[in-house]
N, C-alpha and C positions, 0 to 999 in steps of 0.2 A: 309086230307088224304082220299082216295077210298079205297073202298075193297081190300083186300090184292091179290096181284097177287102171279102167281106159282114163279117169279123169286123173290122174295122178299125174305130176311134174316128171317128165324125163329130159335130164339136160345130158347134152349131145357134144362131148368136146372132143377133137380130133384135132394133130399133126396134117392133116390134107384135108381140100376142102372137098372133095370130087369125094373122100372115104364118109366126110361127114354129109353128103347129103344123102348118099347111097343108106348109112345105116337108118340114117334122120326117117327115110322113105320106108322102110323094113318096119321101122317101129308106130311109123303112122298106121299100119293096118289094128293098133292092136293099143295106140294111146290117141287121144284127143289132143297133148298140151307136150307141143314137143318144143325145146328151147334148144338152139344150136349157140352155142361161142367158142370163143379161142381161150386158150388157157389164165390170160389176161384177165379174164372177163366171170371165171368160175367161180372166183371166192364172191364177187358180188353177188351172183345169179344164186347161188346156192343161201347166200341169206335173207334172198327176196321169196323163194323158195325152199323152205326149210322142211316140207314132207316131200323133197324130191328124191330122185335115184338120179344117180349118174351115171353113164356110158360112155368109155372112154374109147377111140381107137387110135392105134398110135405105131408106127413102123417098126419099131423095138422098144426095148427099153432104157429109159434114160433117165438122166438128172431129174428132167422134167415129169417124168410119168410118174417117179418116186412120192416127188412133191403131192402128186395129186394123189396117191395113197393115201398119203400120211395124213392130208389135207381131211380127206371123207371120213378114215378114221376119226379123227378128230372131233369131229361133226356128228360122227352116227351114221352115217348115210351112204349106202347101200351103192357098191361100187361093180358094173361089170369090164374089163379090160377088154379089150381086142387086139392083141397082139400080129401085125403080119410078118413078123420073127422074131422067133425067139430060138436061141440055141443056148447051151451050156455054161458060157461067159458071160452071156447077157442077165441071167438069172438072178446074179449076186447082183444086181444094179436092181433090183424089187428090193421094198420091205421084206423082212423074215417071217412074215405074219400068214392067217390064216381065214382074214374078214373080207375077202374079195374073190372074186371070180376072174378068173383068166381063158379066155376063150382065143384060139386061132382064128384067123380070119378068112369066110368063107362064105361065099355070097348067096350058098346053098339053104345055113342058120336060119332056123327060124327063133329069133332073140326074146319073144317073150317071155319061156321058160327059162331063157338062163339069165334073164332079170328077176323072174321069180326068186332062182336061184339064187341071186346075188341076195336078197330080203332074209333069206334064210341064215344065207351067211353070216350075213351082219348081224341079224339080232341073236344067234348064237353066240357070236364074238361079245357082243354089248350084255347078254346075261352071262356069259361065263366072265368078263371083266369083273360086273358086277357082284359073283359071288366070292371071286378070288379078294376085292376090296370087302366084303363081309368077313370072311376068313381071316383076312390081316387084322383086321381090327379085334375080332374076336382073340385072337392070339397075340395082340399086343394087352387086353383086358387081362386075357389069363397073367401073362407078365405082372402084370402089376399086382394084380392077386397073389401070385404066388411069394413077391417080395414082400407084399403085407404079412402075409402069413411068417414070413420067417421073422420080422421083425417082431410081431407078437409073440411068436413063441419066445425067441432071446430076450425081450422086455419080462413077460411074465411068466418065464419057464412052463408051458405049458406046450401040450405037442400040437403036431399039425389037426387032427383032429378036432378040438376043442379052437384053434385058433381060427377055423375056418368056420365054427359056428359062432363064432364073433364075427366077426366079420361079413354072416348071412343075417342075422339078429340086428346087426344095426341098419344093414340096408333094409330090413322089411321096417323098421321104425323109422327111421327117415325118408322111406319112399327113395330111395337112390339106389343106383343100380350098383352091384359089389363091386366094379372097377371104380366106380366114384369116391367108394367107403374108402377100396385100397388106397387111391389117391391120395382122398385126406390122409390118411392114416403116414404114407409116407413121407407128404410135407410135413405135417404137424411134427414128427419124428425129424426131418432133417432141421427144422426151425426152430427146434430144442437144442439140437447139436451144432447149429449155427453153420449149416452148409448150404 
């Protein structure tokens, strides 16, 4: 995702309504389609709005502010907080995470950039999720390769060397990828031995 443009969804949820029209108005210089509700009303809005950002401001942190973390996470979409306290013990009451923006509250802010900011965040978070779920998988493949391979070698006494070129030879003949071959290779082997 790029920088946020003027016609892009910004929804506006706030703990006060006097905080939500203040930032509501801050953000009018700078977006077209500004949507204000109450916390009630976000998981609707956001799915009628599904390329939006969200802006939250909120007195501290709470149960409730959590929820709406976890919430955007979940969704992909691009969260900036407004906090008007935050101290030490309030902190543990946030997600552990690192896909949102946290900004003080400050009537000085000029919020576009650190909506920007929020964009960045997020889809940092969404490609490193993204490659951390590549990596799993990738390293559950090997797994299974590697158990092929020892089965082949203890079926037909041959070393790891030779069993892994079995196991490359049949996937380029079948068109299947070596974790697939592993696969079979390990059903077939436990559906012999009846497990």
């Amino acid at each position: 995702m790029s920088p946020s443009t003027a016609s892009q969804p910004v929804i506006v949820c706030s703990d006060s309504i006097s905080d939500q029209a203040d930032i509501s108005a801050k953000l009018a210089l700078h977006y077209d389609h500004i949507l204000a509700c109450q916390l009630v009303q976000l998981e609707k809005m956001v799915g009628r709005e599904s390329s939006s950002i969200v802006v939250v401001s909120w007195r501290q942190p709470t149960a409730e502010l959590r929820l709406i973390v976890e919430f955007c996470k979940s969704k992909k979409i691009p969260l900036l907080v407004i906090l008007k306290q935050l101290n030490s013990n309030d902190i543990n009451r946030l997600p552990q995470s690192n896909d949102f923006v946290i900004l003080p509250f400050d009537s000085s802010f000029d919020l576009k950039p650190w909506v920007d900011y929020s964009i960045q965040v997020r889809d940092q978070s969404v490609a490193l999720q993204q490659e951390i779920q590549q990596l799993t998988a990738k390293l559950e493949e090997r797994k299974w390769i590697e158990k092929a391979k020892g089965l082949l070698m203890r079926m037909h006494a041959i070393d790891e060397e030779n069993a892994y070129r079995v196991l490359r030879s049949s996937a380029m003949q079948s068109s299947l990828s070596m974790a697939q071959v592993a696969k079979n290779v390990i059903h077939t082997f436990d559906s012999i031995n009846g497990k």
